[in-house]
PDBQT receptor file of N, H, CA, C and O in Angstrom, charges set to zero:
ATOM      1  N   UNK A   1      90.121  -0.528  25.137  1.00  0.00    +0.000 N 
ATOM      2  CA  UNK A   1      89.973   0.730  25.847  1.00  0.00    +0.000 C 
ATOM      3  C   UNK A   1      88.951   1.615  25.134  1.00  0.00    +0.000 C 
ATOM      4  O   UNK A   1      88.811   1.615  23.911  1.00  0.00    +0.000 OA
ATOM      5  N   UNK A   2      88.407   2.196  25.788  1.00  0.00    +0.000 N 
ATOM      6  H   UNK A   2      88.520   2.196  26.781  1.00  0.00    +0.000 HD
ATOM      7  CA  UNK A   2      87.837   3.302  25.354  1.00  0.00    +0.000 C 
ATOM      8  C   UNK A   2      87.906   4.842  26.043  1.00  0.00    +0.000 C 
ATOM      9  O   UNK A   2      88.648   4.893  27.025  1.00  0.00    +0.000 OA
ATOM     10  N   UNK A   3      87.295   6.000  25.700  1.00  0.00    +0.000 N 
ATOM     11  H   UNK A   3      86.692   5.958  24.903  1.00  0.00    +0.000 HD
ATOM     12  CA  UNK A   3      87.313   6.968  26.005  1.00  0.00    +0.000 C 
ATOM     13  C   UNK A   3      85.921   7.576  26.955  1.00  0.00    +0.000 C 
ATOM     14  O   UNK A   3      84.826   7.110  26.642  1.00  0.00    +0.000 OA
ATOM     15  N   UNK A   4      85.960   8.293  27.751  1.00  0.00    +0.000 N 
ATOM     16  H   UNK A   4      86.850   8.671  28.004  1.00  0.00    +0.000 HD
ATOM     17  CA  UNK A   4      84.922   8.726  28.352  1.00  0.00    +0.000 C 
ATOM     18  C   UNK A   4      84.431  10.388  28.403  1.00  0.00    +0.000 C 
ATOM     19  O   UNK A   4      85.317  11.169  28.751  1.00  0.00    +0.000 OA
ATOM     20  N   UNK A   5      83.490  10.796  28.176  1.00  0.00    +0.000 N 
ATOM     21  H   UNK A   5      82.770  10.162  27.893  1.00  0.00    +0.000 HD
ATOM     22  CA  UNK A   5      83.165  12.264  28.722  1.00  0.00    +0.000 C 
ATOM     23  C   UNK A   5      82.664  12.648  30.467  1.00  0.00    +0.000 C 
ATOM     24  O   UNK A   5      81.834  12.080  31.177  1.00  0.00    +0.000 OA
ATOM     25  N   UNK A   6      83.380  13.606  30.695  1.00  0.00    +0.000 N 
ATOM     26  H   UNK A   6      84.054  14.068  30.118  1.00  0.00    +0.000 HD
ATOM     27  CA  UNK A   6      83.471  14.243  32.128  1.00  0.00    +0.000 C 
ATOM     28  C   UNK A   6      82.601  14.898  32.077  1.00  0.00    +0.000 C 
ATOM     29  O   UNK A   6      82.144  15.348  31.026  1.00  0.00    +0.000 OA
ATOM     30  N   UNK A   7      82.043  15.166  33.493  1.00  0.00    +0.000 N 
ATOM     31  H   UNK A   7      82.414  14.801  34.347  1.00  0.00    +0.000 HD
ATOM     32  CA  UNK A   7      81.165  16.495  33.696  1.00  0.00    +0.000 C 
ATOM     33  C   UNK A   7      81.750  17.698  33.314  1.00  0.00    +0.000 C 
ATOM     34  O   UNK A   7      81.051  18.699  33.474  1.00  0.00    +0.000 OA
ATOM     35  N   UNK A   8      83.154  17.878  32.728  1.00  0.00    +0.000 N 
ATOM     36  H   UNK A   8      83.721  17.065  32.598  1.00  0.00    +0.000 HD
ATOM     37  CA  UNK A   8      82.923  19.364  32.193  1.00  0.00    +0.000 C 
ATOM     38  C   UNK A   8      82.697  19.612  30.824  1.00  0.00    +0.000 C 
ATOM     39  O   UNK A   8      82.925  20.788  30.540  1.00  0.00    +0.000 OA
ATOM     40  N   UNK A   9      82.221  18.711  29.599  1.00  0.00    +0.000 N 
ATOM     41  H   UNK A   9      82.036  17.756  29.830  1.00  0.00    +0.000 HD
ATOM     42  CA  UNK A   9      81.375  18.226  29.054  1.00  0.00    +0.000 C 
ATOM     43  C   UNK A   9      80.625  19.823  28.462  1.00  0.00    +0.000 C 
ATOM     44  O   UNK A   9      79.931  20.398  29.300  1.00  0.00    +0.000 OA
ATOM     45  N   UNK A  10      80.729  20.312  27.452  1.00  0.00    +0.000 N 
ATOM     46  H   UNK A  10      81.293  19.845  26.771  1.00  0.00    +0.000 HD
ATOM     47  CA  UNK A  10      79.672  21.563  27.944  1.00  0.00    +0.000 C 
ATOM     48  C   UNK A  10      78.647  21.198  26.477  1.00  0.00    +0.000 C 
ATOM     49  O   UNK A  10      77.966  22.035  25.884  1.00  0.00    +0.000 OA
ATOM     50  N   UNK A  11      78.754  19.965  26.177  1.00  0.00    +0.000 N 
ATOM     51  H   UNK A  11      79.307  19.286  26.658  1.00  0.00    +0.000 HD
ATOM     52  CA  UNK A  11      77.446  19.444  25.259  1.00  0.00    +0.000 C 
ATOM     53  C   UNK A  11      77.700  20.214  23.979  1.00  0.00    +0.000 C 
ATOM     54  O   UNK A  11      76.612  20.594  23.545  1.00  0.00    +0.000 OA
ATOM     55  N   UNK A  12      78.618  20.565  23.265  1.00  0.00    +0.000 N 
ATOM     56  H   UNK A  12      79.502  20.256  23.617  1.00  0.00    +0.000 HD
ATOM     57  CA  UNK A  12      78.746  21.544  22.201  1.00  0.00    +0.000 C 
ATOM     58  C   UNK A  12      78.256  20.663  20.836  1.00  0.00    +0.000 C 
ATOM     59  O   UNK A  12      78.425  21.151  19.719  1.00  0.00    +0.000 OA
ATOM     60  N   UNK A  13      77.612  19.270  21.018  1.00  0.00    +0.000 N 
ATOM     61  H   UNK A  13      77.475  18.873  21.926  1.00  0.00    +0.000 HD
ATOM     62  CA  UNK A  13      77.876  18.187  19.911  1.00  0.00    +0.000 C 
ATOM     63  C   UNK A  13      78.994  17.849  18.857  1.00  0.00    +0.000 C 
ATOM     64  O   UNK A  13      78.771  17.033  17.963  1.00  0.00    +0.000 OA
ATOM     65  N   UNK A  14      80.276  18.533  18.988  1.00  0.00    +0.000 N 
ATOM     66  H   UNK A  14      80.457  19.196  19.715  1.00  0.00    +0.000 HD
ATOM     67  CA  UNK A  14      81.051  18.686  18.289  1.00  0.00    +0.000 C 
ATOM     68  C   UNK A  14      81.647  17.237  18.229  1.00  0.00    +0.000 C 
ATOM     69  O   UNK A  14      81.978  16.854  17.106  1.00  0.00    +0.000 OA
ATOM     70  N   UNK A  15      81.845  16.306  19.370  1.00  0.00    +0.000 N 
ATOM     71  H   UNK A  15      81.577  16.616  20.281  1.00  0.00    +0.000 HD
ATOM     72  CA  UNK A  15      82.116  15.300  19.086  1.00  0.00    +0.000 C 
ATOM     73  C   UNK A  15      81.373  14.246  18.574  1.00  0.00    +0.000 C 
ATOM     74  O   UNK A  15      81.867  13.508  17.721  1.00  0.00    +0.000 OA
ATOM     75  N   UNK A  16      79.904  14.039  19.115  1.00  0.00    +0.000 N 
ATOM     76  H   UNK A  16      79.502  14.638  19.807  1.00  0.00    +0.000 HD
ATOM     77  CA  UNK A  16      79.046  13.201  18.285  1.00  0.00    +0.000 C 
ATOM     78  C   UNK A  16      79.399  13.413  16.830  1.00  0.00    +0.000 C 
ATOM     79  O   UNK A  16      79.618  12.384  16.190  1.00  0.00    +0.000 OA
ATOM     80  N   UNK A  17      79.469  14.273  16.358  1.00  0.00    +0.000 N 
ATOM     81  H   UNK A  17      79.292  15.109  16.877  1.00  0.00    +0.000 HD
ATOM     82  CA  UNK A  17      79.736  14.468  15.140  1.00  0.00    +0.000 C 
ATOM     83  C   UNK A  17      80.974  14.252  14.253  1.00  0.00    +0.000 C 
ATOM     84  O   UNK A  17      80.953  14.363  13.027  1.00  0.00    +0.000 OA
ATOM     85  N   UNK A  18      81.993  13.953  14.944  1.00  0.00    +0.000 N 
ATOM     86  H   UNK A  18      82.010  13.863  15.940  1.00  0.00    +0.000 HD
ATOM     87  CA  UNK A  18      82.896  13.014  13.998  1.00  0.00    +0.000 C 
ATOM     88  C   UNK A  18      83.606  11.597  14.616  1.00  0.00    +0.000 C 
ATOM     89  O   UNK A  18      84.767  11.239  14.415  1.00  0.00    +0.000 OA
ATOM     90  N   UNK A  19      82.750  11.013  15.289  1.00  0.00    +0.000 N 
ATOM     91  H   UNK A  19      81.807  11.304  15.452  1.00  0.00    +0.000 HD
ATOM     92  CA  UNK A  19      82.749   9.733  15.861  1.00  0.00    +0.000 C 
ATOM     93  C   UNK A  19      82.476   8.208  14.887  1.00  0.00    +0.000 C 
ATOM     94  O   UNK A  19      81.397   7.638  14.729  1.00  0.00    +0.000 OA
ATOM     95  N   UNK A  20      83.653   7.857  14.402  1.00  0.00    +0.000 N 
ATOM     96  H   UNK A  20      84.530   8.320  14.530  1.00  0.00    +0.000 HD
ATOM     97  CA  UNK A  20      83.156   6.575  13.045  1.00  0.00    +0.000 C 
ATOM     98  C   UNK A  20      82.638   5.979  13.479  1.00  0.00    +0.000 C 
ATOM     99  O   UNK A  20      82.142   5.169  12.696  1.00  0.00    +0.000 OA
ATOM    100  N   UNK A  21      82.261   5.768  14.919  1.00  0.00    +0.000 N 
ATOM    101  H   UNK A  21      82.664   6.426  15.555  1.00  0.00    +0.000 HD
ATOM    102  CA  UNK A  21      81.523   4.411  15.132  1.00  0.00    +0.000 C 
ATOM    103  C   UNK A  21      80.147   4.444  15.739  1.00  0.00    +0.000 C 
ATOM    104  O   UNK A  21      79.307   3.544  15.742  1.00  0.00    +0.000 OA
ATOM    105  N   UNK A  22      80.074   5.693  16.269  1.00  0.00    +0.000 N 
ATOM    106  H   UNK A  22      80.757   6.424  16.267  1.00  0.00    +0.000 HD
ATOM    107  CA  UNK A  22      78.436   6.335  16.429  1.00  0.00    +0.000 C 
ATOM    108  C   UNK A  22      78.785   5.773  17.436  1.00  0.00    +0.000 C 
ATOM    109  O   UNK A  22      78.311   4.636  17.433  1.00  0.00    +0.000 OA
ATOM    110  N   UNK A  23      79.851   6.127  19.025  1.00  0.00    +0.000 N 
ATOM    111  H   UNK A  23      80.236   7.050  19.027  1.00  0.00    +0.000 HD
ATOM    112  CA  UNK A  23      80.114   5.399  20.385  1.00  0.00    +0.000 C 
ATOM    113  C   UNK A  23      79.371   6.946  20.606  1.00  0.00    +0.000 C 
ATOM    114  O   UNK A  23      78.252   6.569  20.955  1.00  0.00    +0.000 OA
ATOM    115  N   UNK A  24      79.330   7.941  20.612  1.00  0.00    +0.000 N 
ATOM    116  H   UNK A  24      80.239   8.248  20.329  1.00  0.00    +0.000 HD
ATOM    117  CA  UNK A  24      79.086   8.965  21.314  1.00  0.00    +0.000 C 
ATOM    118  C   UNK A  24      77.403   9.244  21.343  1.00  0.00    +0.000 C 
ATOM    119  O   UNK A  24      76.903   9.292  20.218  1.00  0.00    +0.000 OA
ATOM    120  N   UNK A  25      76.491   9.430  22.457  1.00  0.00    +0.000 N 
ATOM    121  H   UNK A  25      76.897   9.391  23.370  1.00  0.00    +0.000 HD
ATOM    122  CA  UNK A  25      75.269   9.262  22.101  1.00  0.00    +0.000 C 
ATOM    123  C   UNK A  25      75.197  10.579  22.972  1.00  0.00    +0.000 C 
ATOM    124  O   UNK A  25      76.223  11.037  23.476  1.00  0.00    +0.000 OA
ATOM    125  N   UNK A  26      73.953  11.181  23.139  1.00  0.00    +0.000 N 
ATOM    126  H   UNK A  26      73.120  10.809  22.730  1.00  0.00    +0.000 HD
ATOM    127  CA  UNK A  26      73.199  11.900  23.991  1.00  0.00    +0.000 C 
ATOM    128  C   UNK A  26      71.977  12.075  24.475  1.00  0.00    +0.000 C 
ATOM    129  O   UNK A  26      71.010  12.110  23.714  1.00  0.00    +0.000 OA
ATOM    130  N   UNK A  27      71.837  12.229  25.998  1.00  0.00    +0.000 N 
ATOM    131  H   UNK A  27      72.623  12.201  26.615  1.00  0.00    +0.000 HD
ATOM    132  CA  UNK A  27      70.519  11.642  26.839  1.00  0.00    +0.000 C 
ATOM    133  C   UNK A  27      70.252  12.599  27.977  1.00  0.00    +0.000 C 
ATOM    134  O   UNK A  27      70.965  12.770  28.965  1.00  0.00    +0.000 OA
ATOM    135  N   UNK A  28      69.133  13.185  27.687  1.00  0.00    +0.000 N 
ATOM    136  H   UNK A  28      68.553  13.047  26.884  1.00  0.00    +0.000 HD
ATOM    137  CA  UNK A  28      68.586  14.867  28.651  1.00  0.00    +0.000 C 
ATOM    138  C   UNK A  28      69.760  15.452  28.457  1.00  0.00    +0.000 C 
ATOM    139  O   UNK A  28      70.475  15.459  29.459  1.00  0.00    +0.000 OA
ATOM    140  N   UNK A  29      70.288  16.047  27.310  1.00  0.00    +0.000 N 
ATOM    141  H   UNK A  29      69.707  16.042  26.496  1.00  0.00    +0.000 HD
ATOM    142  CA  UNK A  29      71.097  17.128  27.472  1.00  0.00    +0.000 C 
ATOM    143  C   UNK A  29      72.948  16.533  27.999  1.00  0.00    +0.000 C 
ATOM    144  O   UNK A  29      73.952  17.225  28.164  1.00  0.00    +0.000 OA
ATOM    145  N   UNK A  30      72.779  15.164  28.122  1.00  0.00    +0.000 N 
ATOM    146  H   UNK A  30      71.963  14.602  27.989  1.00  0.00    +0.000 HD
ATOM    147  CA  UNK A  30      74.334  14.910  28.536  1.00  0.00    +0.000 C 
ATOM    148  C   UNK A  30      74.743  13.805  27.407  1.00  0.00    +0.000 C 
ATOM    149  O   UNK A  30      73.957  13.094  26.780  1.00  0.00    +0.000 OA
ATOM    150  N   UNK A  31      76.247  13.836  27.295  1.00  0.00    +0.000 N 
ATOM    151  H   UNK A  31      76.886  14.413  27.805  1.00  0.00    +0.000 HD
ATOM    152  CA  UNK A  31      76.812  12.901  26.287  1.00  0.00    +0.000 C 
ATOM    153  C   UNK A  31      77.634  12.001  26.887  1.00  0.00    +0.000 C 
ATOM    154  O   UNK A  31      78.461  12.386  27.712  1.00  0.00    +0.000 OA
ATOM    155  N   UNK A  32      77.503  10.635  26.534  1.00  0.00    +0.000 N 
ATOM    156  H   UNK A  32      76.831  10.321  25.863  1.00  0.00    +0.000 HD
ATOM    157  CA  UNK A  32      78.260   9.300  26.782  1.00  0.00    +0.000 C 
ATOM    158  C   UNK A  32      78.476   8.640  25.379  1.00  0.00    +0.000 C 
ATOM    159  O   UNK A  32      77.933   8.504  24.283  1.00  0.00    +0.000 OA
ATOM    160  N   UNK A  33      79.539   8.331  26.045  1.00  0.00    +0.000 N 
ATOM    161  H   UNK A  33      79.981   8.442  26.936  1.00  0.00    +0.000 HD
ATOM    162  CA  UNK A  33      80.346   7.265  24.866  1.00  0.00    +0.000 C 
ATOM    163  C   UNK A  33      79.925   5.624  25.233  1.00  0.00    +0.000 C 
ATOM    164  O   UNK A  33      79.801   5.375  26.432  1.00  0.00    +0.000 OA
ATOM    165  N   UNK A  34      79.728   4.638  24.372  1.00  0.00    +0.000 N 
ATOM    166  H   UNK A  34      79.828   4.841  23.397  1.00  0.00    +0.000 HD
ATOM    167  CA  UNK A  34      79.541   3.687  24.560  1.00  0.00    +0.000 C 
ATOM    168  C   UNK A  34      80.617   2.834  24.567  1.00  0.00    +0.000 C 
ATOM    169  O   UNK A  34      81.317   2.927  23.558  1.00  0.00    +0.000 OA
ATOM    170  N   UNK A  35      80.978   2.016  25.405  1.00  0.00    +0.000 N 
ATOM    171  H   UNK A  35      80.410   1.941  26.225  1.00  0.00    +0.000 HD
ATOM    172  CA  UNK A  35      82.223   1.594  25.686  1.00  0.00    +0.000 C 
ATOM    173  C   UNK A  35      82.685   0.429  24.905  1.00  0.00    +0.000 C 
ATOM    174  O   UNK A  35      83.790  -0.057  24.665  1.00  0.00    +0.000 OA
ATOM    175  N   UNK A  36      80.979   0.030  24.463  1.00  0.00    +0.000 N 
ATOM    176  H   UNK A  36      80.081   0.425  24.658  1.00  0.00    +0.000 HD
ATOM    177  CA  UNK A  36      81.745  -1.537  23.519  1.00  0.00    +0.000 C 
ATOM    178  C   UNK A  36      81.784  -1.261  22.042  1.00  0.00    +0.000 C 
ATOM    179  O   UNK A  36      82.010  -2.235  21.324  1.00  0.00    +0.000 OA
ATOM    180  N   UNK A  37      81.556   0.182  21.341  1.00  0.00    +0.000 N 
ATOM    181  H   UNK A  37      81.373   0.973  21.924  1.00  0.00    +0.000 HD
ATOM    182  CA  UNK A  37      81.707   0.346  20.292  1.00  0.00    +0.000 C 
ATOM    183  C   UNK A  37      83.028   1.623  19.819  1.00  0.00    +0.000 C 
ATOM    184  O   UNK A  37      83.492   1.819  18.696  1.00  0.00    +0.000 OA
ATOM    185  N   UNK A  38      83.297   2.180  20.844  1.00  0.00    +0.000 N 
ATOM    186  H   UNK A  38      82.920   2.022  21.757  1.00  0.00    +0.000 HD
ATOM    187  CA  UNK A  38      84.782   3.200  21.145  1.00  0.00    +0.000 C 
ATOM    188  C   UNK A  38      85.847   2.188  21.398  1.00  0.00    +0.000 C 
ATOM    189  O   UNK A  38      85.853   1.392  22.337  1.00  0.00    +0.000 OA
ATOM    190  N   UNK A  39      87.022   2.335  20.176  1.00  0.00    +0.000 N 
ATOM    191  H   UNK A  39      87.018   2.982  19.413  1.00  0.00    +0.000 HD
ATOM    192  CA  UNK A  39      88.113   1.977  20.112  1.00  0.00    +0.000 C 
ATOM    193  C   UNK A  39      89.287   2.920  20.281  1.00  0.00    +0.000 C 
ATOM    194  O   UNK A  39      90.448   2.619  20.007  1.00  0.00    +0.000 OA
ATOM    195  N   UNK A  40      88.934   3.937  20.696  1.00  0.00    +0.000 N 
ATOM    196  H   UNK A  40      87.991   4.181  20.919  1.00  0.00    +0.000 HD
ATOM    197  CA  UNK A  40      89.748   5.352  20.513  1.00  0.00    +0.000 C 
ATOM    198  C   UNK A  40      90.599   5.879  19.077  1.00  0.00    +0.000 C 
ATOM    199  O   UNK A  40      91.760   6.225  18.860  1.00  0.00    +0.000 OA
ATOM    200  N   UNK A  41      89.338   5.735  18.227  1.00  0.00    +0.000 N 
ATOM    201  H   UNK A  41      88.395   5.453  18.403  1.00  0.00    +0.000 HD
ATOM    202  CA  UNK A  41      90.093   5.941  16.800  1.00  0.00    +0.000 C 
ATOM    203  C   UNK A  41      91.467   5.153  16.840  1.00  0.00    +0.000 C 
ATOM    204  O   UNK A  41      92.415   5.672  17.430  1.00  0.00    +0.000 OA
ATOM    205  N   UNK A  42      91.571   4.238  16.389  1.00  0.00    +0.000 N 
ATOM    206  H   UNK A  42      90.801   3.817  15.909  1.00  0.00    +0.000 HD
ATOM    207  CA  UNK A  42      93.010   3.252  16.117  1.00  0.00    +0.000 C 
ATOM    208  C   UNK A  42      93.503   3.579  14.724  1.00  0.00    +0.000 C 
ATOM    209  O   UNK A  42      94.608   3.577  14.182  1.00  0.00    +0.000 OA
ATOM    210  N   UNK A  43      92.928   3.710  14.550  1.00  0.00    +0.000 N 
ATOM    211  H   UNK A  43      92.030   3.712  14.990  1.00  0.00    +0.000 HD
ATOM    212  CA  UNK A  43      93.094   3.953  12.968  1.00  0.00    +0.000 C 
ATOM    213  C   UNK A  43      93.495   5.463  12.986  1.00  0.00    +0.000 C 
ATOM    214  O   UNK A  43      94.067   5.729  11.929  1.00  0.00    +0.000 OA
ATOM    215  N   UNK A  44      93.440   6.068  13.448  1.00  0.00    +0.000 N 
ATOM    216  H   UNK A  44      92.975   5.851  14.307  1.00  0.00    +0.000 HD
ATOM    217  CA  UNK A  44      93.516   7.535  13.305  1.00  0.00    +0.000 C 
ATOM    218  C   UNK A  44      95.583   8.117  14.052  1.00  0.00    +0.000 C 
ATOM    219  O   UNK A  44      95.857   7.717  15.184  1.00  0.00    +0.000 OA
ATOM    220  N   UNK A  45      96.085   8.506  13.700  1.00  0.00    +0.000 N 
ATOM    221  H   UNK A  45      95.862   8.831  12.781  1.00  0.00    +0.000 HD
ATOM    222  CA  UNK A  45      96.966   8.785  14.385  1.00  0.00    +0.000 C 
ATOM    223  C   UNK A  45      97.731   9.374  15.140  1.00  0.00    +0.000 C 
ATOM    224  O   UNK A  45      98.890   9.282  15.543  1.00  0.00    +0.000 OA
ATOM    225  N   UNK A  46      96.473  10.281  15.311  1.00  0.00    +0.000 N 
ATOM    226  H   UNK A  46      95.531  10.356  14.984  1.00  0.00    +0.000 HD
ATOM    227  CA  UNK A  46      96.509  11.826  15.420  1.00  0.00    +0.000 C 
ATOM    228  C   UNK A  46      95.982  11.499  17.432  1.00  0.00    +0.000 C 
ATOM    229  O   UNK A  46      96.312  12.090  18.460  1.00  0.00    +0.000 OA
ATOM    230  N   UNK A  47      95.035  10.259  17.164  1.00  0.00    +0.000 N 
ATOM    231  H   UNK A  47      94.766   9.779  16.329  1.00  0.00    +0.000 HD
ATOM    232  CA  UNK A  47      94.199   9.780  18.350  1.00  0.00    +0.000 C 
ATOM    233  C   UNK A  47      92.918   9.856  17.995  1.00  0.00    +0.000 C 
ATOM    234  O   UNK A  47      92.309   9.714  16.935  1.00  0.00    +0.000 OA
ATOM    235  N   UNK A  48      92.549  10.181  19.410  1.00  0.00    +0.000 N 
ATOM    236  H   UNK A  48      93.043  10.296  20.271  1.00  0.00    +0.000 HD
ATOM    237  CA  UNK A  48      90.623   9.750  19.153  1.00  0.00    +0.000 C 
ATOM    238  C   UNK A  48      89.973  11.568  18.797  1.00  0.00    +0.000 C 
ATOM    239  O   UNK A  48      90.258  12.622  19.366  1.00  0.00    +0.000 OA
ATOM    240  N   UNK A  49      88.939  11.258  17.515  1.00  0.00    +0.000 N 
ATOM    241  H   UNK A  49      88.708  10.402  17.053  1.00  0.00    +0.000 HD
ATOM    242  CA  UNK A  49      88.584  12.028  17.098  1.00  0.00    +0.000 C 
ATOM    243  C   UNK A  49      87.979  13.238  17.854  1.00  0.00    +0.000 C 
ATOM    244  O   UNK A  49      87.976  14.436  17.574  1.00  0.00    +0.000 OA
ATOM    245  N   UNK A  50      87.370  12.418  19.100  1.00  0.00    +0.000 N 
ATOM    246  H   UNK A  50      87.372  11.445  19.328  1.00  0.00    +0.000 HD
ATOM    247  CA  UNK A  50      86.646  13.470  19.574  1.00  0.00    +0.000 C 
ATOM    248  C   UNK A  50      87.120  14.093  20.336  1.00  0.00    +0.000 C 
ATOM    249  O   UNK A  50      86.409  15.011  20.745  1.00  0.00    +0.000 OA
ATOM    250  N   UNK A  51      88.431  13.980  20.904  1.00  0.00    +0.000 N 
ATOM    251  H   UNK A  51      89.008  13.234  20.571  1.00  0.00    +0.000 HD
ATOM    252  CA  UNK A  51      89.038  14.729  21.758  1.00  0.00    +0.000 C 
ATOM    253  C   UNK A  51      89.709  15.541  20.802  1.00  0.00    +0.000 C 
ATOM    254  O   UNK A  51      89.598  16.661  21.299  1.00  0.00    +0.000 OA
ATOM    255  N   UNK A  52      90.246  15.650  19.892  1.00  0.00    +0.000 N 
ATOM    256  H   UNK A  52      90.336  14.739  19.488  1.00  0.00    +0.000 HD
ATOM    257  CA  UNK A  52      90.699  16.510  19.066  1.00  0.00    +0.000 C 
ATOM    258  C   UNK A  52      89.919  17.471  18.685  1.00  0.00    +0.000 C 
ATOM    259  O   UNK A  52      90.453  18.572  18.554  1.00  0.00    +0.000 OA
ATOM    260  N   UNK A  53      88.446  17.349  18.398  1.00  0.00    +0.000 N 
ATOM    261  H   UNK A  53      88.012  16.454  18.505  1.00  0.00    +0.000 HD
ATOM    262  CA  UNK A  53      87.364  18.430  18.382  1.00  0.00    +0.000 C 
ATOM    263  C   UNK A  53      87.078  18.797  19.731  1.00  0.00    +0.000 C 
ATOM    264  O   UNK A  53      86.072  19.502  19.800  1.00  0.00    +0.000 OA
ATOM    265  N   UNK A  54      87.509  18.605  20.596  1.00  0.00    +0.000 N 
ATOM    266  H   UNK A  54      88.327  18.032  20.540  1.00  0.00    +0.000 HD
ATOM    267  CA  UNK A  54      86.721  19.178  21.554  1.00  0.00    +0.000 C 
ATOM    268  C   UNK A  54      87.307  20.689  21.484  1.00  0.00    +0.000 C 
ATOM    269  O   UNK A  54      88.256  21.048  20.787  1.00  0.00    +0.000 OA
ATOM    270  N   UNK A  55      86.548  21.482  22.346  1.00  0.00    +0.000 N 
ATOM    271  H   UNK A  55      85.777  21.190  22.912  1.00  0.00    +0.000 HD
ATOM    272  CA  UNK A  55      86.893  22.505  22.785  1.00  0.00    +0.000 C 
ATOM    273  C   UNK A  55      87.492  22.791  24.179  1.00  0.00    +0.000 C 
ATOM    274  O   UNK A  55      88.202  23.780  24.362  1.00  0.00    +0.000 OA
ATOM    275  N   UNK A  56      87.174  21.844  25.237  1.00  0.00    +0.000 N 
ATOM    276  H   UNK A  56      86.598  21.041  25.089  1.00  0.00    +0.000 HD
ATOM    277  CA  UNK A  56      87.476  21.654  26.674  1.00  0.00    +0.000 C 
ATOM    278  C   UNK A  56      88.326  20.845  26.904  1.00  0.00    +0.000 C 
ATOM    279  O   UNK A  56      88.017  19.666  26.732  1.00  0.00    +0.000 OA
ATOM    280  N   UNK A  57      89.701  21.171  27.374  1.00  0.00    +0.000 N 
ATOM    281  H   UNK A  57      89.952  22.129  27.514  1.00  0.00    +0.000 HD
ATOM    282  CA  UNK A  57      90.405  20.287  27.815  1.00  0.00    +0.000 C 
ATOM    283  C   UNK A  57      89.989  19.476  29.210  1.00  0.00    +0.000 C 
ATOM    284  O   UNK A  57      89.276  19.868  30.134  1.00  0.00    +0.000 OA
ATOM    285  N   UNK A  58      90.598  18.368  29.061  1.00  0.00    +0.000 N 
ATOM    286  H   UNK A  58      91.177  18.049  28.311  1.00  0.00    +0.000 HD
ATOM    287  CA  UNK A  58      89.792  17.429  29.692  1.00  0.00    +0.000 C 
ATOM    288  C   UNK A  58      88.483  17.043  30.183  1.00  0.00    +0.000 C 
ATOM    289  O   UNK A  58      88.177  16.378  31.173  1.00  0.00    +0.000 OA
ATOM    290  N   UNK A  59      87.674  17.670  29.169  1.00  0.00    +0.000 N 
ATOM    291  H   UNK A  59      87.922  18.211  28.365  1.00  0.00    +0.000 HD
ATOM    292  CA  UNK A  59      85.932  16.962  28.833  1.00  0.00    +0.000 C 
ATOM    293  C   UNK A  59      85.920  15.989  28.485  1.00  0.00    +0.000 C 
ATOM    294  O   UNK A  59      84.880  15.406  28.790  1.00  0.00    +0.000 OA
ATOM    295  N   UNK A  60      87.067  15.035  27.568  1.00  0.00    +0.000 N 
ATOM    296  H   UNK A  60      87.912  15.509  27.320  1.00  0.00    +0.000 HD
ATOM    297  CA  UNK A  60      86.996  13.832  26.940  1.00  0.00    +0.000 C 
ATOM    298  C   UNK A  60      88.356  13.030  27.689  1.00  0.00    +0.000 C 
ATOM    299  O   UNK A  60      89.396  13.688  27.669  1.00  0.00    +0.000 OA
ATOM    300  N   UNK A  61      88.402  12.037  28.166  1.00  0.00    +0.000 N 
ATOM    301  H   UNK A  61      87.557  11.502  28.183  1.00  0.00    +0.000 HD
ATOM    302  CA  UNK A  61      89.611  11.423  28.792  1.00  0.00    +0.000 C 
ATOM    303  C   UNK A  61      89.369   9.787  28.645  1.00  0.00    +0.000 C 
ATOM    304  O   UNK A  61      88.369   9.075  28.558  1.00  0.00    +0.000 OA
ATOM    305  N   UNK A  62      90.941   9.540  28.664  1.00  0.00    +0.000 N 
ATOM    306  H   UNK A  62      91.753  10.118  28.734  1.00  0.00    +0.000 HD
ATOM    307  CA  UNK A  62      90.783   8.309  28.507  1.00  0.00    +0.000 C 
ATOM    308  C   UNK A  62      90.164   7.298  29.728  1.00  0.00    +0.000 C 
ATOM    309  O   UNK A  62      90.405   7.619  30.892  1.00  0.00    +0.000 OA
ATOM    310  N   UNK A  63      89.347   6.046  29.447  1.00  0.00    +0.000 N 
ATOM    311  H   UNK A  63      89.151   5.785  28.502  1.00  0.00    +0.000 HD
ATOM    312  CA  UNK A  63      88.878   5.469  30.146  1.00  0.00    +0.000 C 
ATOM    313  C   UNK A  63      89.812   4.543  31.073  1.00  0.00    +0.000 C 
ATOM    314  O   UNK A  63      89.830   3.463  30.482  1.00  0.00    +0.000 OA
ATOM    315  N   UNK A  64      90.403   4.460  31.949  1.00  0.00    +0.000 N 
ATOM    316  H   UNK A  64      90.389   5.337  32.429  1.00  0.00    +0.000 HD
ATOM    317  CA  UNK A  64      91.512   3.723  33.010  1.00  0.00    +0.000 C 
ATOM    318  C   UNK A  64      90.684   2.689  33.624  1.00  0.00    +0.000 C 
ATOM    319  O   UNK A  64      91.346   1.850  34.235  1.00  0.00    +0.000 OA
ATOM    320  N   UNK A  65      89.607   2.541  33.631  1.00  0.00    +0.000 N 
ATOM    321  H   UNK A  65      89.069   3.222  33.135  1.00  0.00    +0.000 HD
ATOM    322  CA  UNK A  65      88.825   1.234  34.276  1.00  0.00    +0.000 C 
ATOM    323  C   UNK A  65      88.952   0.014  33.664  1.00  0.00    +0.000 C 
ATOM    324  O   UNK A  65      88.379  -0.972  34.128  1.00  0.00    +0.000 OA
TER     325      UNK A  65
């Protein structure tokens, strides 16, 4: 599984920035996660890092596909 960013997204870079695996990229101003390198922090227990930094609830959600 991985995690995805939504259009409400407001680009703050806060998550690129504590992502261990460098899944979070950005392209003209929008951010995507890369799906084959996002494990949703497993290791972490708290969950996935970048939803914990975010500032927007539900800007970051889990991927269901």
């Amino acid at each position: 599984m991985s995690c995805q960013i939504t259009a409400l997204c407001m680009a703050c870079y806060n998550c690129q920035a504590v992502c261990p695996r460098g899944a979070i990229v950005e392209q003209d101003g929008r951010f995507a996660i890369r799906v084959r390198r996002c494990n949703e922090c497993r290791e972490n227990v708290q969950g996935p890092r970048c939803r914990l930094v975010c500032p927007v609830e539900g800007a970051i959600c889990r991927n269901v596909s």
